[in-house]
C-alpha beads as a LAMMPS data file, in Angstrom:
LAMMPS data file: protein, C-alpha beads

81 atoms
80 bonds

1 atom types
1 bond types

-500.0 500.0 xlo xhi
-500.0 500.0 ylo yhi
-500.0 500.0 zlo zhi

Masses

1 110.0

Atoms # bond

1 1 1 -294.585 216.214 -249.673
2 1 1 -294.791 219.706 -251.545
3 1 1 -292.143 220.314 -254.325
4 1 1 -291.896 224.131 -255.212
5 1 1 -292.835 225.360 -258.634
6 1 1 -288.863 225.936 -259.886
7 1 1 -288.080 222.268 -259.018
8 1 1 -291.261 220.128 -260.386
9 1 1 -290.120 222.108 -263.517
10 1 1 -286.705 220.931 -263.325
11 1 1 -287.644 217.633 -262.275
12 1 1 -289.877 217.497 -265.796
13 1 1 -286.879 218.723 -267.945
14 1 1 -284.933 215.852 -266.805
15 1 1 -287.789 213.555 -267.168
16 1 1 -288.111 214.758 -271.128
17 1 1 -283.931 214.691 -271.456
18 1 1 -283.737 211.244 -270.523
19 1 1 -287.411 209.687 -271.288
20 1 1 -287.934 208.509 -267.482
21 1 1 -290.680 208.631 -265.221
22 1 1 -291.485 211.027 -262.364
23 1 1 -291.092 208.551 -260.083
24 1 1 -287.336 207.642 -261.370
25 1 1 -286.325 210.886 -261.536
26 1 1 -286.816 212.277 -257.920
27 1 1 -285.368 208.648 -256.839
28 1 1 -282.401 209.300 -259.011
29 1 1 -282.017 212.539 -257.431
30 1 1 -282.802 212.123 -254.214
31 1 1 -280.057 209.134 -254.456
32 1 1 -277.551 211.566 -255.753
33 1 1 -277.960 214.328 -252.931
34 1 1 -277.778 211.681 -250.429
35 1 1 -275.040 210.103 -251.706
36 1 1 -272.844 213.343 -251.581
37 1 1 -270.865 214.231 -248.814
38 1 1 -270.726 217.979 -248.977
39 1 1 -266.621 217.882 -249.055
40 1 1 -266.676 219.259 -252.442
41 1 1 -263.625 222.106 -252.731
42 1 1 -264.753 225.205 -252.622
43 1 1 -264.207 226.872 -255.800
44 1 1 -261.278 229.165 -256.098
45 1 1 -260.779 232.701 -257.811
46 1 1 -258.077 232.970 -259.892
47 1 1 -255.838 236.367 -259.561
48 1 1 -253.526 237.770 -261.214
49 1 1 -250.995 240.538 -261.363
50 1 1 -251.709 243.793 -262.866
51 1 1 -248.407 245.450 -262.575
52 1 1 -249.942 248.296 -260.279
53 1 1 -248.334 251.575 -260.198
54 1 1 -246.675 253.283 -256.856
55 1 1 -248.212 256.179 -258.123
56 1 1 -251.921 254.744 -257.751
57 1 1 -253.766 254.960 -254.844
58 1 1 -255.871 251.714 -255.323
59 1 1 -257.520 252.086 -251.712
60 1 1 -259.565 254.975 -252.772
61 1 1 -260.464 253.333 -256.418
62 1 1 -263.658 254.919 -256.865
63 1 1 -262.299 258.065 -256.102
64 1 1 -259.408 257.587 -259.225
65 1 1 -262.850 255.870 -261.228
66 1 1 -264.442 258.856 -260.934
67 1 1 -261.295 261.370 -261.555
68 1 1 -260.829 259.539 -264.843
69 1 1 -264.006 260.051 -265.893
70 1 1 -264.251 263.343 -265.385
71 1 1 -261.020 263.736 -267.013
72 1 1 -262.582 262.196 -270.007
73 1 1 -265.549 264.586 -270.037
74 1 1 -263.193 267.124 -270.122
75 1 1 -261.657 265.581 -272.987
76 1 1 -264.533 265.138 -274.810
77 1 1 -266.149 268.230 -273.757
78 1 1 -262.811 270.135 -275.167
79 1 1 -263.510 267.834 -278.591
80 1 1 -266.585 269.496 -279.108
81 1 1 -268.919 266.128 -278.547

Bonds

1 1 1 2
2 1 2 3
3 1 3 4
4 1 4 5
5 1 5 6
6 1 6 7
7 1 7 8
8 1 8 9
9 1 9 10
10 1 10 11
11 1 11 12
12 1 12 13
13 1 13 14
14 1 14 15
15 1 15 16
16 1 16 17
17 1 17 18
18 1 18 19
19 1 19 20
20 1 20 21
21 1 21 22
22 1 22 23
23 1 23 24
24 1 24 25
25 1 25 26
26 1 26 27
27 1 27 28
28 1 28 29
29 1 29 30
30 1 30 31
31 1 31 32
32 1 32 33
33 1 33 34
34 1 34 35
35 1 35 36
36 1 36 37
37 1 37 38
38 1 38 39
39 1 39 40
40 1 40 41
41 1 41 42
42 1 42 43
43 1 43 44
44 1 44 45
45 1 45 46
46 1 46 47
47 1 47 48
48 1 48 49
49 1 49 50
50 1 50 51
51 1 51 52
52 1 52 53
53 1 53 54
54 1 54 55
55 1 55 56
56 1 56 57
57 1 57 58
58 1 58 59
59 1 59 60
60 1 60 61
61 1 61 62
62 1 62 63
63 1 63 64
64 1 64 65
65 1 65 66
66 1 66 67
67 1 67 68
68 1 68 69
69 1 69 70
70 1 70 71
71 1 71 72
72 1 72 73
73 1 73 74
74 1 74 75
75 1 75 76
76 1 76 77
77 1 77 78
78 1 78 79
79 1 79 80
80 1 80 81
């Protein structure tokens, strides 16, 4: 068997973290893998309102990104920075 570079190191954290052998380790987590049954729940983005405006256009967004930034250019342009 062949165990990438990214996982023998992982495999030797654990060993240091918990004082166990090599051996033990890849059991223990070999056990673990097998033992799950891949039903987790998927993980689930939160949302939340943001009180759009009528006004706003929000399926051309980069177009309004980009108009306020220009506007602030201006702005800042008119400031003298």
């Amino acid at each position: 068997m062949t165990i990438e570079d990214s996982l023998f190191a992982e495999i030797r954290r654990r060993m240091r973290e918990r004082g166990t052998t090599f051996k033990d380790t890849v059991n223990e987590l070999i056990r673990r893998g097998l033992q799950s049954n891949g039903d987790a729940d998927p993980y689930v983005t939160p949302t939340f309102r943001m009180g759009a405006r009528p006004d706003v256009d929000l399926d051309k967004a980069l177009a309004l990104a980009g108009a306020l930034e220009d506007g602030e250019v201006l702005h800042e342009l008119e400031r003298g920075r």
